[in-house]
C-alpha positions as a Python dict, from the first residue, in 0.01 Angstrom:
ca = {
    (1, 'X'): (0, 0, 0),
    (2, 'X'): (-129, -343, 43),
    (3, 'X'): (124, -489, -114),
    (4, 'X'): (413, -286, -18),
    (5, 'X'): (759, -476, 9),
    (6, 'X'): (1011, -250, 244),
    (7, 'X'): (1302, -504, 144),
    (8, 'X'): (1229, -503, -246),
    (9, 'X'): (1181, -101, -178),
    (10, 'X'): (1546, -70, -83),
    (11, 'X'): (1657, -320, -309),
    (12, 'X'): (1579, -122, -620),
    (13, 'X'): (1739, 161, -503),
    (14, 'X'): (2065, 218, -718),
    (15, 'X'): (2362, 522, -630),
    (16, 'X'): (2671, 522, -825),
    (17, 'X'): (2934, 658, -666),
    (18, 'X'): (3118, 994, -835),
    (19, 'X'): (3370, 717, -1027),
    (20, 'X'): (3106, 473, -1086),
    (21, 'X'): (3187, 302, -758),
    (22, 'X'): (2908, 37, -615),
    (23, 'X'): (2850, 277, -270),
    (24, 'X'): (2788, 610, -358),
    (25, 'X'): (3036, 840, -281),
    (26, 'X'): (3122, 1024, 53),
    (27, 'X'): (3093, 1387, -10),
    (28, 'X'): (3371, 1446, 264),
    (29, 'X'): (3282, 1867, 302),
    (30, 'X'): (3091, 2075, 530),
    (31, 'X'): (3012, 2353, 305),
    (32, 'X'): (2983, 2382, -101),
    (33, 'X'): (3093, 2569, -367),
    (34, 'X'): (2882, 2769, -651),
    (35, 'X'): (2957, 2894, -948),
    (36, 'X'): (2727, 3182, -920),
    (37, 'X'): (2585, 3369, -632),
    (38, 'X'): (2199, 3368, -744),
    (39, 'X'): (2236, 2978, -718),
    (40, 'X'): (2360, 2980, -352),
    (41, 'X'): (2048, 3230, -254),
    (42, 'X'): (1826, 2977, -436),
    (43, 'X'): (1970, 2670, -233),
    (44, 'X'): (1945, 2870, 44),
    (45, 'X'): (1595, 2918, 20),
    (46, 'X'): (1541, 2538, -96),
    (47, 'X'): (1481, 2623, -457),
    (48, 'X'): (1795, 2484, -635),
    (49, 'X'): (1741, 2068, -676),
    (50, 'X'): (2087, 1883, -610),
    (51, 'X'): (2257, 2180, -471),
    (52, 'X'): (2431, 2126, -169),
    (53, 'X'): (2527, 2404, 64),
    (54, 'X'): (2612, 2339, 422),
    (55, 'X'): (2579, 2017, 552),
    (56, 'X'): (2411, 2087, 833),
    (57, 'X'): (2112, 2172, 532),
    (58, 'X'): (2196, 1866, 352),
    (59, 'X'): (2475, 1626, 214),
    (60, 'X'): (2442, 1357, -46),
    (61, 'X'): (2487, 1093, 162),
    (62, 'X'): (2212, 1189, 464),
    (63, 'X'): (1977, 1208, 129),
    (64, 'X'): (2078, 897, 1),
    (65, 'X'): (2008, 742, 348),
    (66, 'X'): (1699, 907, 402),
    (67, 'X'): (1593, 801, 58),
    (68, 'X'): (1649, 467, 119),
    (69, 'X'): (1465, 461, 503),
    (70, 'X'): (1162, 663, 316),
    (71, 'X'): (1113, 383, 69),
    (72, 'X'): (1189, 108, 358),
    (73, 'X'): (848, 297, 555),
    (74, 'X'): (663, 405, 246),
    (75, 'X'): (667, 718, 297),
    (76, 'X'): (756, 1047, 54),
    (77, 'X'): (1082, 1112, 190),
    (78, 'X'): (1269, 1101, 547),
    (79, 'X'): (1522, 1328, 704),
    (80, 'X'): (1832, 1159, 891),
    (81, 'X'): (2002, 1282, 1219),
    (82, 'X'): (2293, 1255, 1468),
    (83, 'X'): (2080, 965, 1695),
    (84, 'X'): (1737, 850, 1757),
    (85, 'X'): (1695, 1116, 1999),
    (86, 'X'): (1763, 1401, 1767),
    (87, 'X'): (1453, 1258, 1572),
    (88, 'X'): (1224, 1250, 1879),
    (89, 'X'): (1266, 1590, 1984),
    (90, 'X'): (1265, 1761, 1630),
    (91, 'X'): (949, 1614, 1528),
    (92, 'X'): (757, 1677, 1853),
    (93, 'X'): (888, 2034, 1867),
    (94, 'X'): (751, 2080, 1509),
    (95, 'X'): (445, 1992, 1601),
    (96, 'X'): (404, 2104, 1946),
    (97, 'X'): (410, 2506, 2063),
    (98, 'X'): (374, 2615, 2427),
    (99, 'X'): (58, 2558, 2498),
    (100, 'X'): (19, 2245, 2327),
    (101, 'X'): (-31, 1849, 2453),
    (102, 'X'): (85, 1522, 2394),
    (103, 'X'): (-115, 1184, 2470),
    (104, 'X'): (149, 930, 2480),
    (105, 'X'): (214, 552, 2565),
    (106, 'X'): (331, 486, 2942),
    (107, 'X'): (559, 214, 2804),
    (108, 'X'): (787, 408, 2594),
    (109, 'X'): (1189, 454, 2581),
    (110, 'X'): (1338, 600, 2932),
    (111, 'X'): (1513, 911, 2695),
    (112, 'X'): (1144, 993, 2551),
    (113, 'X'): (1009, 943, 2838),
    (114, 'X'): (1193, 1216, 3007),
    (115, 'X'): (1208, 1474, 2759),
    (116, 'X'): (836, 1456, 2782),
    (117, 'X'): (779, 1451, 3155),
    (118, 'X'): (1092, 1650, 3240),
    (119, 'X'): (1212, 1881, 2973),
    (120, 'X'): (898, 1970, 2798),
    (121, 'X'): (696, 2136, 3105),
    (122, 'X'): (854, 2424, 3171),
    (123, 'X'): (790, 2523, 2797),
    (124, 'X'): (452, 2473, 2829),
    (125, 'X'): (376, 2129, 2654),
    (126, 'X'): (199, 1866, 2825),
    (127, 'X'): (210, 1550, 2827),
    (128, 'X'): (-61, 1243, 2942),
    (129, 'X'): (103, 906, 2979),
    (130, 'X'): (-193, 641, 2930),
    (131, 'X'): (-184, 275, 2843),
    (132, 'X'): (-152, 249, 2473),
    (133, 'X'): (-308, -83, 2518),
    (134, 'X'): (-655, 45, 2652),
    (135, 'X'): (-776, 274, 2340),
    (136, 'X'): (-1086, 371, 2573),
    (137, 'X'): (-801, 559, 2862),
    (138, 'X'): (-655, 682, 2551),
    (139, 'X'): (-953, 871, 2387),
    (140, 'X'): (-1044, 965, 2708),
    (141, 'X'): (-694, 1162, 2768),
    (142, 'X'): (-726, 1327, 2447),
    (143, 'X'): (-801, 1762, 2528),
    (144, 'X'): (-865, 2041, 2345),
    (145, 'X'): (-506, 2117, 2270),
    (146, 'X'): (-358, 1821, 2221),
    (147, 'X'): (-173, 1774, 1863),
    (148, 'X'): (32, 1387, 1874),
    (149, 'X'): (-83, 1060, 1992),
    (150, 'X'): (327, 904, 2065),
    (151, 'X'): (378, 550, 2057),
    (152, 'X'): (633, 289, 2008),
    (153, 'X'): (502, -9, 1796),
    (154, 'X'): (644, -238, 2026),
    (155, 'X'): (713, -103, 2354),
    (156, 'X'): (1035, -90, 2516),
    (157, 'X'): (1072, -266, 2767),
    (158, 'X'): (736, -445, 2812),
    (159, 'X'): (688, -538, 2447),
    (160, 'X'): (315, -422, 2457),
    (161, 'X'): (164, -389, 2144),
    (162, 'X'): (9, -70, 1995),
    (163, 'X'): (-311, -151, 1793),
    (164, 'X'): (-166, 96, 1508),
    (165, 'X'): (-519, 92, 1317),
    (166, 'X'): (-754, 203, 1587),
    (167, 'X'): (-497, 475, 1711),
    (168, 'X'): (-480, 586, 1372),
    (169, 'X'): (-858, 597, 1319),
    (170, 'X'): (-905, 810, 1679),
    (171, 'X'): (-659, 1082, 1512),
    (172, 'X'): (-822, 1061, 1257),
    (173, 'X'): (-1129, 1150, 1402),
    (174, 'X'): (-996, 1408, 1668),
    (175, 'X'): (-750, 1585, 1366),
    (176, 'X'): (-398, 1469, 1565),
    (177, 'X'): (-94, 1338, 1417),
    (178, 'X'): (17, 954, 1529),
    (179, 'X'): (419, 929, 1577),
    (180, 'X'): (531, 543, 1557),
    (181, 'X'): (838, 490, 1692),
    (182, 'X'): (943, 125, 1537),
    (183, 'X'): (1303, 81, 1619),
    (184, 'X'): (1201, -257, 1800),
    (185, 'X'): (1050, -352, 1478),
    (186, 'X'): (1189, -278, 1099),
    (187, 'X'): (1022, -445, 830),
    (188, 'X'): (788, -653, 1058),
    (189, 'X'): (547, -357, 1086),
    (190, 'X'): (464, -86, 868),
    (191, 'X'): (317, 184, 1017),
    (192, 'X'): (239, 384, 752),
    (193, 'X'): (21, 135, 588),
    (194, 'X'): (-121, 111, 911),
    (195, 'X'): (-229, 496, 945),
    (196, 'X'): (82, 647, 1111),
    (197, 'X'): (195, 1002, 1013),
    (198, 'X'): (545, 975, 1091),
    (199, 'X'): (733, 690, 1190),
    (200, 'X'): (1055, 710, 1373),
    (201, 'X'): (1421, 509, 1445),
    (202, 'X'): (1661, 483, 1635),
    (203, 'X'): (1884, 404, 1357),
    (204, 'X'): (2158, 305, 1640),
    (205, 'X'): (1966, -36, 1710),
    (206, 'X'): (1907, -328, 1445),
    (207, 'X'): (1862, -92, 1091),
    (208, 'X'): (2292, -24, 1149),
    (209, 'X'): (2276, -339, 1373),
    (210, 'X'): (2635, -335, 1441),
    (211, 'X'): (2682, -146, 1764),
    (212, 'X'): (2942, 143, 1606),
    (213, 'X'): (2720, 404, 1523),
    (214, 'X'): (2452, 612, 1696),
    (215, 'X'): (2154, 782, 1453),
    (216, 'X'): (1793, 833, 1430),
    (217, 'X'): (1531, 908, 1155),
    (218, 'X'): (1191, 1051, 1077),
    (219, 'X'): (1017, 929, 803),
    (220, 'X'): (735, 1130, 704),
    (221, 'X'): (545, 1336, 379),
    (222, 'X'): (755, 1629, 176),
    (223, 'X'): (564, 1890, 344),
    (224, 'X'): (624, 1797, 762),
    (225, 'X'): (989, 1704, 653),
    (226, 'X'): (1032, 2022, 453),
    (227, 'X'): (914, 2197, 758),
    (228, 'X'): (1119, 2068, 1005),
    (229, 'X'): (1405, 2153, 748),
    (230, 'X'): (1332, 2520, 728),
    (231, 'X'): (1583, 2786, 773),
    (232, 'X'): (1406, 3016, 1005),
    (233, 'X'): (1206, 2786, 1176),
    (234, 'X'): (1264, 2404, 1158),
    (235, 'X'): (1312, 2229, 1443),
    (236, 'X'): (1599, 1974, 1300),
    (237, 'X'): (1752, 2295, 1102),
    (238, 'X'): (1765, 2503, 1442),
    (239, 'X'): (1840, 2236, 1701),
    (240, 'X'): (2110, 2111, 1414),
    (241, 'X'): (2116, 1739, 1549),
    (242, 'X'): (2288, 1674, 1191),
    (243, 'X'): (2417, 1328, 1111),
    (244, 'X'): (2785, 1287, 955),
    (245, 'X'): (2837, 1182, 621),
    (246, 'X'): (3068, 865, 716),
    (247, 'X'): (2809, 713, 948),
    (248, 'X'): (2517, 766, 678),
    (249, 'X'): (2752, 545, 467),
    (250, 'X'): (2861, 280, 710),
    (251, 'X'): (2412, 287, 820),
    (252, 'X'): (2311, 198, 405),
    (253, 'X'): (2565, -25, 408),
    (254, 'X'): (2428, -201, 666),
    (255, 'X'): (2035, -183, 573),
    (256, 'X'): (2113, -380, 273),
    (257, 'X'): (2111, -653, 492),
    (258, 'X'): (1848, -611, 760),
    (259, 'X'): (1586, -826, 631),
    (260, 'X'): (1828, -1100, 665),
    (261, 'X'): (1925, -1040, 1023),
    (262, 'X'): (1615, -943, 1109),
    (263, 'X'): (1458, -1295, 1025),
    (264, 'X'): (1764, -1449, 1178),
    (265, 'X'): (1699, -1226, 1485),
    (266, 'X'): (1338, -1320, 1494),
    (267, 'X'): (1364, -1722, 1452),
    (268, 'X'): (1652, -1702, 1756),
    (269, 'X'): (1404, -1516, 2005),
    (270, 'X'): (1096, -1713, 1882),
    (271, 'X'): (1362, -2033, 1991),
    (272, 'X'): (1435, -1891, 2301),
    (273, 'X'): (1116, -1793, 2398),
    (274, 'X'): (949, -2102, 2347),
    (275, 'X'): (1222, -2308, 2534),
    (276, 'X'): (1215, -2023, 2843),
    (277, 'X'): (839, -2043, 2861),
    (278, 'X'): (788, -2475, 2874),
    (279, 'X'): (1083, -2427, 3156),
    (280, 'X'): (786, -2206, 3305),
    (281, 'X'): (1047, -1889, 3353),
    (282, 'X'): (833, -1568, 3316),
    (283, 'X'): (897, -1463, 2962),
    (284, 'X'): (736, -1216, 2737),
    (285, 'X'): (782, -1246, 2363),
    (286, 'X'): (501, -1132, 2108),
    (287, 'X'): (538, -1490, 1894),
    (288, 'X'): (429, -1689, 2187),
    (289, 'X'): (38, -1784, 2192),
    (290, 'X'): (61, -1633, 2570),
    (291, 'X'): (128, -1274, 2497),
    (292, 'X'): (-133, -1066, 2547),
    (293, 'X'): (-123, -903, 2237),
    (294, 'X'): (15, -1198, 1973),
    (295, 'X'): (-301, -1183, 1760),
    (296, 'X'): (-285, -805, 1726),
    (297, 'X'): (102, -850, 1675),
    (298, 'X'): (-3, -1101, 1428),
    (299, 'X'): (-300, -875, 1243),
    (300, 'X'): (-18, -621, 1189),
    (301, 'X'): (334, -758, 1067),
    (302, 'X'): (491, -899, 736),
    (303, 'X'): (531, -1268, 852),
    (304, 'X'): (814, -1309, 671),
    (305, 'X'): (1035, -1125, 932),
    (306, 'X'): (899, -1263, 1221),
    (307, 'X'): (801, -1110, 1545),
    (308, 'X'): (1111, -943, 1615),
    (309, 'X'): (1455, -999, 1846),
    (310, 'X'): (1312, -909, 2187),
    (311, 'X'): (1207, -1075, 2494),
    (312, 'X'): (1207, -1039, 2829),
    (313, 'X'): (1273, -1237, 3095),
    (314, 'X'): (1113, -1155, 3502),
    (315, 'X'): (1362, -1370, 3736),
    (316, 'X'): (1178, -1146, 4041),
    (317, 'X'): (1508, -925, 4181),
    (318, 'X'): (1760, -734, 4069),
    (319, 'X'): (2031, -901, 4257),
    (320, 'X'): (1909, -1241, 4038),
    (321, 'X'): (1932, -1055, 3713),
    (322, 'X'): (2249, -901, 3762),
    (323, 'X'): (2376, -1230, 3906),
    (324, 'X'): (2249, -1420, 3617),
    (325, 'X'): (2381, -1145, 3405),
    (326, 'X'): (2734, -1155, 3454),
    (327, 'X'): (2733, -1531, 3427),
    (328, 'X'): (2574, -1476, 3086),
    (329, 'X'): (2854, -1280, 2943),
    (330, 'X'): (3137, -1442, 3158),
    (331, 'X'): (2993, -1777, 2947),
    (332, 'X'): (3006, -1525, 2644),
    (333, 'X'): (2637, -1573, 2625),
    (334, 'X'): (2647, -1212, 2485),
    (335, 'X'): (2716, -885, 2630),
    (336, 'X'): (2545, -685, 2969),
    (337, 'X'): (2495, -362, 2798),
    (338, 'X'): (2230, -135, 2708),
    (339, 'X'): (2135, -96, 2347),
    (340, 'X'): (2006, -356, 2055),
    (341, 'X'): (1983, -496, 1747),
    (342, 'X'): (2385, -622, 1795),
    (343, 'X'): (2498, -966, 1630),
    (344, 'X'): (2587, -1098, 1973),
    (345, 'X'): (2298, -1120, 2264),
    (346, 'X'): (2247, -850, 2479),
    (347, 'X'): (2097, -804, 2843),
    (348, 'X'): (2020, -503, 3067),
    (349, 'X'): (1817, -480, 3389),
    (350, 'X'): (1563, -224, 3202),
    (351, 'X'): (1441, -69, 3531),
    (352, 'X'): (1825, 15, 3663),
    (353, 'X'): (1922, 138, 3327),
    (354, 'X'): (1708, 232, 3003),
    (355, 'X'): (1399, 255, 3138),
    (356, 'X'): (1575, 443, 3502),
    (357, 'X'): (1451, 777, 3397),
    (358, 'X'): (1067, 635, 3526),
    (359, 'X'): (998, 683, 3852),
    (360, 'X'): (991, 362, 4071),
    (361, 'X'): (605, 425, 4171),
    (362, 'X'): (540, 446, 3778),
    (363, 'X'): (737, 162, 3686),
    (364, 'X'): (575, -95, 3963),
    (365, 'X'): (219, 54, 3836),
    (366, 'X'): (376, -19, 3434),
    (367, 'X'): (428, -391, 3585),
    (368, 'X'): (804, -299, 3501),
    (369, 'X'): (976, -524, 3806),
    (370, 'X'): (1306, -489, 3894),
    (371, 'X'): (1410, -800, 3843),
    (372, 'X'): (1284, -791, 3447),
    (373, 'X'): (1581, -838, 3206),
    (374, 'X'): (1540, -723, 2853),
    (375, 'X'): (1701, -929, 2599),
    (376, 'X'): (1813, -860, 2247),
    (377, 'X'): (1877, -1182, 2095),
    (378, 'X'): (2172, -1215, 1863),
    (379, 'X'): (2266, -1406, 1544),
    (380, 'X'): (2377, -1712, 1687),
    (381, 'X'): (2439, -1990, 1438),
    (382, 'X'): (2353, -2259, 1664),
    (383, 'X'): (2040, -2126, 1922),
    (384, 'X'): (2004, -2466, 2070),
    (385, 'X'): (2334, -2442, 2164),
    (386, 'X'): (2259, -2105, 2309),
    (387, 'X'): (2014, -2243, 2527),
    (388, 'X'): (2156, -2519, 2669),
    (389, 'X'): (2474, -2275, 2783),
    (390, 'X'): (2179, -2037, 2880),
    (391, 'X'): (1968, -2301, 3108),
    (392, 'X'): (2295, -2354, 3286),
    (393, 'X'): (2370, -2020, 3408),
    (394, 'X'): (1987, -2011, 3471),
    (395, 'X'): (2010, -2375, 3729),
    (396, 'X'): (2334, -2212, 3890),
    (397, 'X'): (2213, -1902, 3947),
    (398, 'X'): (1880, -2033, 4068),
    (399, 'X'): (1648, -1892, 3858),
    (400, 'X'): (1560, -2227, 3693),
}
């Protein structure tokens, strides 16, 4: 896997559609006919290739999808549904029975986050929230029981760094499974190369990258996504968080291009950054020297695509964020709204909205301040442009 090329991957893939169209075509049904009944048992029990029965099973254009994010991760296949969410939950819930327990990151999504601390408990799965970062507290939290290691590659929203090797090598060791989530960064990292079992996306965020469409994905081997696909007792088949065949179009339309906005995304926020930090603001951006974790960043990513389209910005309070917020988009800077990956900039106050699920005590101990905004940098043409219209809100609002 040394060599493994996610954008080439996708590339070679090749669908006709039903008339010979370019895009495959949208099989616009929720349930399938069959010319004889012994066929529709067989599909029914998985054993019929290319039959289709009820889309909440399957539909050709969730597989062609999935194919496509599989061979984007490396992995054997991949199983598509209705948001990133839906692929959280149904892979830890394959994994994890009553009983069972989770080591994850402390730094993770606010939606994660709570379905571990909040929802999870009363069914009798634990979880230990540690700092991914310290792989001595996180061997340490490791029990008897517990089945997953949870991480996001880069963490949302303190962009800390998972060391994806050495996490791999202590499940490894201890016989758990390692769940990547790497919505912050497609094609940069592979986890999978790296040691991962299954690697996750929100595919809502930079893979669709046009804001219009919420989905997620696991990406994993036949067997765990054949499980989870099971009719009497796969978590995706049972929960039924099933993705519709129009927005698995409109999504591989849309990852044919990602390794061009994702460099584009990269080179703006690696701009940015650079500019924020020599006007000493308080930024945080893996491609700057000063991040705590730029050499591991470095050790793990496909240089090509650059160190992603995050950064974050501490101006100390919320009342300065907001402030310097809605002068952002009143300037039409980009957009105050939660959410990535969009063509134009966008900026949230991660502690009063995606990350609000955290208790305040927790996020203060995280380091996640108040006044921390959390930027997704867009596809601006001209960045230096940006930032000059950026460093003016910044002196008017007094943050610079």
């Amino acid at each position: 896997m040394e060599n493994f090329n996610a954008a080439n991957a996708i590339q070679d893939l090749q669908y006709f559609g039903e008339f010979g169209g370019v895009n495959p075509s949208i099989s616009d049904s929720s349930t399938y006919t069959f010319l004889s009944a012994k066929t529709m048992f067989d599909t029914f029990e998985g054993n019929a290739e290319g039959c289709y029965l009820y889309s909440r099973h399957s539909s050709p254009m969730n597989l062609y999808l999935a194919q496509a994010l599989a061979k984007m991760e490396g992995t054997e296949t991949a199983n598509v549904t209705a948001s990133g969410m839906g692929a959280i939950t149904s892979t830890l819930l394959q994994i994890c029975k009553s009983g069972d327990h989770i080591v994850s990151a402390r730094t993770i999504y606010g939606g994660t986050y709570a379905f571990m601390k909040n929802f999870l408990p009363p069914y009798q799965i634990e979880t230990s929230f540690v700092d991914i970062t310290d792989l001595e507290k996180v061997e340490t939290a490791i029990k008897p029981n517990t089945k997953i290691i949870y991480c996001e590659t880069v963490s949302n929203p303190l962009l800390e760094i998972a060391d994806l090797r050495k996490l791999a090598e202590i499940c490894k060791k201890h016989n758990l499974k390692l769940i990547v989530d790497n919505t912050f960064s497609p094609l940069s990292v592979s986890p999978i190369t790296l040691g991962a079992d299954v690697v996750i996306h929100s595919l809502t965020k930079f893979i669709n990258g046009s804001s219009d469409t919420v989905g997620g994905v696991y990406c994993a081997s036949q067997e765990f996504v054949d499980d989870t696909k099971n009719v009497n007792n796969g978590a995706c088949m049972l929960l039924g968080p099933t993705m519709d065949s129009f927005r698995s179009a409109s999504i591989l339309k849309n990852l044919r291009t990602l390794h061009i906005r994702m460099k584009k995304h990269s080179e703006n926020a690696l701009f940015l950054a650079e500019k924020f930090e020599n006007d000493g603001l308080k930024v945080k951006y893996p491609g700057l020297k000063s991040h705590k974790n730029h050499e591991l960043m470095k050790s793990m990513m496909h240089k090509e695509y650059g160190f992603g389209g995050l950064l974050t910005i501490d101006v100390g309070s919320v009342e300065k964020a907001n402030e310097l917020m809605e002068l952002m988009q009143t300037e039409n800077l980009g957009y105050l709204a939660v959410s990535l990956g969009f063509y134009k900039t966008l900026f949230s106050c991660s502690g009063s909205s995606t990350s609000s699920e955290i208790p305040e005590e927790e996020r203060k101990e995280m380091g996640l301040s108040d006044g921390l905004i959390r930027f997704s940098i867009g596809l601006d043409h001209d960045i230096e442009r940006t930032y000059q219209k950026m460093r003016e809100c910044m002196v008017k609002t007094g943050v610079l």
